[in-house]
Residue frames as a rotation matrix with the C-alpha (Angstrom) as fourth column:
UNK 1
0.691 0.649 0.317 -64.50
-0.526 0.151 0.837 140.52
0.495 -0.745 0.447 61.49
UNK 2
-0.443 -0.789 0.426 -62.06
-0.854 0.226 -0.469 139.49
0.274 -0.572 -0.774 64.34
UNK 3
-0.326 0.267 -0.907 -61.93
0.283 0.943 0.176 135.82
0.902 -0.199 -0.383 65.51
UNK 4
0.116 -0.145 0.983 -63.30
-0.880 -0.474 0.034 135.79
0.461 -0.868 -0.182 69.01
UNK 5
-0.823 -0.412 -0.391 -62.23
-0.173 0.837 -0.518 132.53
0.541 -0.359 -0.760 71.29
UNK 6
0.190 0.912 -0.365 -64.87
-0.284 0.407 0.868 130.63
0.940 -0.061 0.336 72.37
UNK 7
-0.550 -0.415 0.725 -63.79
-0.814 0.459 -0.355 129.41
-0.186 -0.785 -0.591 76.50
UNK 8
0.409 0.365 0.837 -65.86
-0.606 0.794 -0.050 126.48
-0.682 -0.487 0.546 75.73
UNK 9
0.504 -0.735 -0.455 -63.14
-0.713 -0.056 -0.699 125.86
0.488 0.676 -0.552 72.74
UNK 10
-0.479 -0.673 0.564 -61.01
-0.815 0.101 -0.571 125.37
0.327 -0.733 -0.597 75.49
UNK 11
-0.362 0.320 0.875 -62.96
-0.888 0.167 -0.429 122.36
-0.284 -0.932 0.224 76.62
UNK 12
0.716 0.639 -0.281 -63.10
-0.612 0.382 -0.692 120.48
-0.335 0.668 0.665 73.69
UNK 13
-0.060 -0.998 -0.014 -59.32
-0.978 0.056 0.199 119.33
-0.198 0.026 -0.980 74.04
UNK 14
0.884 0.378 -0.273 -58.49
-0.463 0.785 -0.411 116.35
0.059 0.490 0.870 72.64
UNK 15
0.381 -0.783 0.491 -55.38
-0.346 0.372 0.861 114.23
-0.857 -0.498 -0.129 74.17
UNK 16
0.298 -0.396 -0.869 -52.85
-0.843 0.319 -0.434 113.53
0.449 0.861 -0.238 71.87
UNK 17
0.688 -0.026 0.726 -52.31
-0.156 0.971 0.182 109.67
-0.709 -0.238 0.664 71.90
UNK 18
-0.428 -0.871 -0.240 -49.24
-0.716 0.165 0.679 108.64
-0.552 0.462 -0.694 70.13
UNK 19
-0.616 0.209 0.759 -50.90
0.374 0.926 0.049 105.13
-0.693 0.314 -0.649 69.23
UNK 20
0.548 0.811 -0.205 -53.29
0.282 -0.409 -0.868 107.05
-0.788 0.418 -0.453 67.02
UNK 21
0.861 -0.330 -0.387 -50.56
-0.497 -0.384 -0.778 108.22
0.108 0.862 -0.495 64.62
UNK 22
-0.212 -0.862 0.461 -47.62
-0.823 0.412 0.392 105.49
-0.527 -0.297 -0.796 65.11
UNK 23
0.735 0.671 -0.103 -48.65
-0.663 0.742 0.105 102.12
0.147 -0.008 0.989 63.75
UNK 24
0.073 -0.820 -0.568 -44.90
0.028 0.571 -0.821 100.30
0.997 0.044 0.065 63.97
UNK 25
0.830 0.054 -0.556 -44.28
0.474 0.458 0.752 98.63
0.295 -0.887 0.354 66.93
UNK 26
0.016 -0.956 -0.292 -40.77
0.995 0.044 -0.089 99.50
0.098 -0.289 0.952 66.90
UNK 27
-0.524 -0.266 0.809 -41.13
0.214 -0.961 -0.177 103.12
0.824 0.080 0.560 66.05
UNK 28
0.563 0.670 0.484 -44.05
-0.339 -0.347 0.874 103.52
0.753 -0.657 0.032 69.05
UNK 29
0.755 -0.185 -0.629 -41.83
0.594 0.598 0.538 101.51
0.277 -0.780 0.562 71.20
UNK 30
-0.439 -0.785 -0.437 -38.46
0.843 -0.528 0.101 103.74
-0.310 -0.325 0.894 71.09
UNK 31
-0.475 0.498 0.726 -40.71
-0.423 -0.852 0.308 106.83
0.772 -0.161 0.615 71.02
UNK 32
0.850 0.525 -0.033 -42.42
0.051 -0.019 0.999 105.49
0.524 -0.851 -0.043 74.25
UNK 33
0.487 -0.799 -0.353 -38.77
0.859 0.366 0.357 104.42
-0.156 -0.477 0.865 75.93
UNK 34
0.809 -0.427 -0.404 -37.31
-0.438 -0.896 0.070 108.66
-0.392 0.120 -0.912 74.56
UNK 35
-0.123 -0.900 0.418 -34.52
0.427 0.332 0.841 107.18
-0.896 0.282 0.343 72.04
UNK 36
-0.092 -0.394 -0.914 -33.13
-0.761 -0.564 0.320 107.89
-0.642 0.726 -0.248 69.06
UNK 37
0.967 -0.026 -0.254 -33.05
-0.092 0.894 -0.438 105.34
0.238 0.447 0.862 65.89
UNK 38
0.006 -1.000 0.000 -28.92
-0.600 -0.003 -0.800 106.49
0.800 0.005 -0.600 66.03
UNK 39
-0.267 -0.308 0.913 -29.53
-0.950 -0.073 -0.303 104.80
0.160 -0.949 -0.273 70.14
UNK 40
0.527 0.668 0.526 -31.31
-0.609 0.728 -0.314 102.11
-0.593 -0.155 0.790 69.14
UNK 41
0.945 -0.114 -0.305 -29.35
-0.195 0.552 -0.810 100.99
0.261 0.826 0.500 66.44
UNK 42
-0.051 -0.891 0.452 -26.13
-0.937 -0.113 -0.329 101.20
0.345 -0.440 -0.829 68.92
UNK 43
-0.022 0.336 0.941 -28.21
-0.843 0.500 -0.198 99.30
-0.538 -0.798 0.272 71.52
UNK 44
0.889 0.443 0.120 -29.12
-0.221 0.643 -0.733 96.41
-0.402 0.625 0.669 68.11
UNK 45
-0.338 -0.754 0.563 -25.25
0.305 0.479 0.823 96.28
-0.890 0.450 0.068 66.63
UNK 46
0.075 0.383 0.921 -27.05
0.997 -0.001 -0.081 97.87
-0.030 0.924 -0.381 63.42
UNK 47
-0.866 -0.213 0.453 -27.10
0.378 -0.871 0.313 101.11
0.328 0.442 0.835 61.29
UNK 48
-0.308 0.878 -0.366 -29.79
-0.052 -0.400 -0.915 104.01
-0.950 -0.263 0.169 62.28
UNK 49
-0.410 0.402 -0.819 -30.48
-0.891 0.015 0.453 103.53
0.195 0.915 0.352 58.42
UNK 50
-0.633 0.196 -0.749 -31.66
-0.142 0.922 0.361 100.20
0.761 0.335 -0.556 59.18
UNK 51
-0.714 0.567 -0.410 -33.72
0.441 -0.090 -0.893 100.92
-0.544 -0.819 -0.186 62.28
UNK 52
-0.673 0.549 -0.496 -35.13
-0.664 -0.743 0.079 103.30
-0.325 0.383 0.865 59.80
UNK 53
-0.578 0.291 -0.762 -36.04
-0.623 0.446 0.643 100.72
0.527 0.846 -0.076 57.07
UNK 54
-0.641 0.570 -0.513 -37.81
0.762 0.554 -0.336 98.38
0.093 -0.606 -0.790 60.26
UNK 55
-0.693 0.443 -0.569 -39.78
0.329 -0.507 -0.796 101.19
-0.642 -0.739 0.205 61.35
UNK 56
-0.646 0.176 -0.742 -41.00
-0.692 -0.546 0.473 101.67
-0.322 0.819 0.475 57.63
UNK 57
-0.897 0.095 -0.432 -42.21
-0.094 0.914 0.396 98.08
0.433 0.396 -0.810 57.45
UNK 58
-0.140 0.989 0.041 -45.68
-0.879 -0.143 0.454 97.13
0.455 0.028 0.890 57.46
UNK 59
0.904 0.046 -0.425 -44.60
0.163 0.882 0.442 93.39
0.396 -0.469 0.790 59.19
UNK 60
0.031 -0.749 0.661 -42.38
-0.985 -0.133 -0.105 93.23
0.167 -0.648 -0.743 62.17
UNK 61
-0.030 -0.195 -0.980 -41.03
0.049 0.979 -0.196 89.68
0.998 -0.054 -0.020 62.66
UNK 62
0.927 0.357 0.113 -41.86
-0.154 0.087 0.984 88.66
0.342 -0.930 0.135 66.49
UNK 63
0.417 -0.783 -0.462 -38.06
0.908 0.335 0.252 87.97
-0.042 -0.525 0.850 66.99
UNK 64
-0.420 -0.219 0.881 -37.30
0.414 -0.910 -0.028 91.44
0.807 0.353 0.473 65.55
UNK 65
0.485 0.745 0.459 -39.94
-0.215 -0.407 0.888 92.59
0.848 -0.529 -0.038 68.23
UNK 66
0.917 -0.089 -0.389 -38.14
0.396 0.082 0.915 90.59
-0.049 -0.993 0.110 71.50
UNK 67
-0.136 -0.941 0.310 -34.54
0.937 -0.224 -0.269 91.77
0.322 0.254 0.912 69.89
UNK 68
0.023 0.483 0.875 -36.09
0.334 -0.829 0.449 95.56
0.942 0.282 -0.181 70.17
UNK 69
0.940 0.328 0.097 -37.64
-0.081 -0.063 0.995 95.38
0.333 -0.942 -0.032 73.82
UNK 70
0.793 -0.478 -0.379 -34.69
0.609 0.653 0.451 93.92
0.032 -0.588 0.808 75.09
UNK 71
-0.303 -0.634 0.711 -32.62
0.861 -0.502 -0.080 96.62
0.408 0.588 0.698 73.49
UNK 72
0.210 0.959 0.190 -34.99
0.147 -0.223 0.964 98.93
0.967 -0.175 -0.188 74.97
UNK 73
0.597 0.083 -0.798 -34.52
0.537 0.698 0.474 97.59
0.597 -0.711 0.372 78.19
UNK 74
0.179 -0.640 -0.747 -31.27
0.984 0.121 0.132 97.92
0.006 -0.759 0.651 79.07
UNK 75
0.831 0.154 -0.534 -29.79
0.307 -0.928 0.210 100.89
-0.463 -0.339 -0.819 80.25
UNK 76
0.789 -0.612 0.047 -27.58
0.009 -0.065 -0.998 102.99
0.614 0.788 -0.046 78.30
């Protein structure tokens, strides 16, 4: 028996929200801003292994957080 599409299928769309499958600040932040960890971790003076190991963490330090943004920020 062949699937047949349903058109009201189609109407059941569901927006994909990043914040729904991100929980790190830092990762959701440089995914919202389009970077790399390799760009961030230029932008920080740090390895993209170590952006990793933040983005893995389950506590972001608030200074770690304005150090980020600020990084962020500027323009490359």
């Amino acid at each position: 028996m062949a699937f047949e599409a349903n058109q009201n299928d189609e109407q059941t769309y569901e927006p994909f929200v990043l914040e729904d499958y991100v929980d790190n600040p830092v990762a959701l932040a440089r995914t919202k801003a389009g970077i790399t960890q390799e760009q961030l971790a230029q932008r920080l003076g740090v390895s993209q292994a170590y952006v990793s190991q933040i983005e893995r963490r389950n506590n972001i330090t608030s200074k770690m957080l304005v150090r980020v943004h600020a990084a962020i920020s500027e323009t490359a």
